[in-house]
C-alpha atoms as a printed R data frame, in Angstrom:
   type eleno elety resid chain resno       x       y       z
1  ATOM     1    CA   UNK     A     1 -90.031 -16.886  -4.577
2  ATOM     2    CA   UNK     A     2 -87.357 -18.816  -3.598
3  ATOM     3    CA   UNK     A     3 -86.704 -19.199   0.599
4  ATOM     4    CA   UNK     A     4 -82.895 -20.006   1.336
5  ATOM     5    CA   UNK     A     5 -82.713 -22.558   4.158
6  ATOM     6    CA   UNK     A     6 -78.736 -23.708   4.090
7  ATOM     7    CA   UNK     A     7 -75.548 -22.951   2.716
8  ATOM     8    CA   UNK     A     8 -72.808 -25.208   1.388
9  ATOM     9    CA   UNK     A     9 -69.954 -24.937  -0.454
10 ATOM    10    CA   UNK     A    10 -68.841 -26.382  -3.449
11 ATOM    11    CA   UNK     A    11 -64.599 -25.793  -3.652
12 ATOM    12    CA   UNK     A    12 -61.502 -28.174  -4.232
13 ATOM    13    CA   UNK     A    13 -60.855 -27.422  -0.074
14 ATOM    14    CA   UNK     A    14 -64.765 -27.624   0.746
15 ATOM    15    CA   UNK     A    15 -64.751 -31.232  -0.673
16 ATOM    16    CA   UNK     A    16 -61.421 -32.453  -0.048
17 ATOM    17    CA   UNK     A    17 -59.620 -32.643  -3.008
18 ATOM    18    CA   UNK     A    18 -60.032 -31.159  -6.740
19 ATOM    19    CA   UNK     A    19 -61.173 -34.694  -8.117
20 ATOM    20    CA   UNK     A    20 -63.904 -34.730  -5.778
21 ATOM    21    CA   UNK     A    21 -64.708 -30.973  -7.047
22 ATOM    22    CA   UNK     A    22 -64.783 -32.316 -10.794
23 ATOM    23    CA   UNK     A    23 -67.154 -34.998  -9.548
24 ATOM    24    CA   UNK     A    24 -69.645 -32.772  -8.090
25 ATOM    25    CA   UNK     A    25 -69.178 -29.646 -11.145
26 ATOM    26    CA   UNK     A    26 -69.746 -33.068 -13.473
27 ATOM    27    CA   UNK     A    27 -72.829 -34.298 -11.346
28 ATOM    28    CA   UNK     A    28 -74.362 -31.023 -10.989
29 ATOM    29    CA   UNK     A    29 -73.807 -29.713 -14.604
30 ATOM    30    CA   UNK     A    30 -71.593 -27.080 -13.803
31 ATOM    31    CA   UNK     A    31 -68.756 -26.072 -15.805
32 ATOM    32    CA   UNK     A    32 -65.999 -25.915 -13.098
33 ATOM    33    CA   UNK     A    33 -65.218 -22.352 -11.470
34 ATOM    34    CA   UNK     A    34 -61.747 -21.477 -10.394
35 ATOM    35    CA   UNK     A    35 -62.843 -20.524  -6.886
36 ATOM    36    CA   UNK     A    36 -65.837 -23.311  -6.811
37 ATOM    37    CA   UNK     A    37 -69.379 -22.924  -6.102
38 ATOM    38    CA   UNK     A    38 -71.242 -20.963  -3.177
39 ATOM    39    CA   UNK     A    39 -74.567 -22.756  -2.737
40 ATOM    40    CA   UNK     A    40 -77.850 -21.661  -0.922
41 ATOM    41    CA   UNK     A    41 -80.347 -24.660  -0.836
42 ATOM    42    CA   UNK     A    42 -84.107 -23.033  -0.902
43 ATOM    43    CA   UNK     A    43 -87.455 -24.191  -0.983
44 ATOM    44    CA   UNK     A    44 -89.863 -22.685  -3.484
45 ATOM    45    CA   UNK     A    45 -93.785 -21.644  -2.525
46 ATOM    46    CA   UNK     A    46 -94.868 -25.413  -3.014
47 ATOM    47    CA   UNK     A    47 -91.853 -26.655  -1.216
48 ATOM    48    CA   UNK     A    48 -90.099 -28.082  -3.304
49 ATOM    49    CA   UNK     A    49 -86.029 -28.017  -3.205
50 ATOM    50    CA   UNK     A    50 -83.949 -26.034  -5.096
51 ATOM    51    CA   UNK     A    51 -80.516 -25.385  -5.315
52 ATOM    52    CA   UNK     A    52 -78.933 -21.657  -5.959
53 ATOM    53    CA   UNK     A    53 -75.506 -21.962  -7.768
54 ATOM    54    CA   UNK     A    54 -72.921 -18.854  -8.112
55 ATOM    55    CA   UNK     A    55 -69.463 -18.671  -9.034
56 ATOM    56    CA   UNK     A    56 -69.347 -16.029  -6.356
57 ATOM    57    CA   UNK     A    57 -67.720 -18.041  -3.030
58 ATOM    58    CA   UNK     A    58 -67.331 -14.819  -1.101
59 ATOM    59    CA   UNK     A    59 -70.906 -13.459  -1.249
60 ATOM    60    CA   UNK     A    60 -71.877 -16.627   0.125
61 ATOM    61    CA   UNK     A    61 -69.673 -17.237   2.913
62 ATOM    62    CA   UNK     A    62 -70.842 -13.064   3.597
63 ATOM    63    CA   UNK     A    63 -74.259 -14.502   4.459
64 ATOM    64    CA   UNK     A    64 -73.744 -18.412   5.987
65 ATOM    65    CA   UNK     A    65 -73.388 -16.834   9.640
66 ATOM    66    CA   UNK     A    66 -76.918 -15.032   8.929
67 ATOM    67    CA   UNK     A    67 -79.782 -16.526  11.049
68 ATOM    68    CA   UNK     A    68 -82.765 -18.151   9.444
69 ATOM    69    CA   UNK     A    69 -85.032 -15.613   9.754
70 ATOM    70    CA   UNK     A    70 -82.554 -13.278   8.279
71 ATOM    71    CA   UNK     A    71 -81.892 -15.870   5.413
72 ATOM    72    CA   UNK     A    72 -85.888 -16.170   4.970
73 ATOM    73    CA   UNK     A    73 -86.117 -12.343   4.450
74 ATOM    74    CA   UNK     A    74 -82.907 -12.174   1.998
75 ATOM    75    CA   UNK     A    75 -83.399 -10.311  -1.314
76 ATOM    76    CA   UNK     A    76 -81.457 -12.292  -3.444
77 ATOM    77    CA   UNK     A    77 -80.126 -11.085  -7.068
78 ATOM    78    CA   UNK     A    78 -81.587 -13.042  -9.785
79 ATOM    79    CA   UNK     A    79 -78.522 -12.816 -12.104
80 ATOM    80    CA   UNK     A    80 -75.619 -13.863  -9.702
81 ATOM    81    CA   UNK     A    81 -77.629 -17.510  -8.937
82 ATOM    82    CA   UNK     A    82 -77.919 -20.535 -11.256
83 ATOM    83    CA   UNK     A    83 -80.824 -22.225 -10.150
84 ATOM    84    CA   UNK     A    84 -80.898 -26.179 -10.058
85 ATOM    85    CA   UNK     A    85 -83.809 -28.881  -9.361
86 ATOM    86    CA   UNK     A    86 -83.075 -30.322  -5.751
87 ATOM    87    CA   UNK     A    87 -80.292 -30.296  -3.821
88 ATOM    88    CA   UNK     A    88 -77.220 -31.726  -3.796
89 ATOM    89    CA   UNK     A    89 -77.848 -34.692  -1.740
90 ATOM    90    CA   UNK     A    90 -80.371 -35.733  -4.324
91 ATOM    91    CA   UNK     A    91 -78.606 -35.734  -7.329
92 ATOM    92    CA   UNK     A    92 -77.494 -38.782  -9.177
C-alpha cells in the first residue's frame, strides 16, 4: 500500500517554461503529456519513496488542499497512477 504524503505538479506553467517540462518528462521517463503531470509522492509499508505519475492534472489539484490524514486514508485507483522509484528530488 502506497501512503501519499505531497503533491506536486509537473506542467510547462508548474516549472516555468516548456523546456524545463521536457527536462523533467526526459529525466523521469515520461513521454510528455499535453496538460503535464499531477504527482503524489508516497511512501510504501517499508518506507521507501515512491512517486505516483498521471496524466490527469485536475484529479490532482482536486485533492492537494486535502489534509494529511485525509491523504493517508485516500483510496487511490491503481490504473490512473504510473508508479516511479523515488521522488523527484532524487532523480538523476
Amino acid at each position: 500500500m502506497l501512503t501519499p504524503r505531497q503533491i506536486a505538479f509537473a506542467t510547462p506553467a508548474d516549472l516555468g517554461s516548456p523546456g524545463n517540462y521536457r527536462r523533467f518528462c526526459r529525466t523521469a521517463g515520461l513521454d510528455p503529456a499535453p496538460d503535464g503531470y499531477g504527482l503524489l509522492l508516497a511512501t510504501d509499508e517499508q518506507g521507501n519513496k515512491k512517486t505516483l505519475c498521471t496524466g490527469d492534472v485536475e484529479y490532482v489539484r482536486a485533492i492537494a488542499g486535502a489534509r494529511p490524514e485525509v491523504l493517508s486514508e485516500l483510496s487511490l485507483p491503481q490504473d490512473k497512477f504510473l508508479v516511479c522509484d523515488g521522488w523527484p528530488d532524487s532523480w538523476t
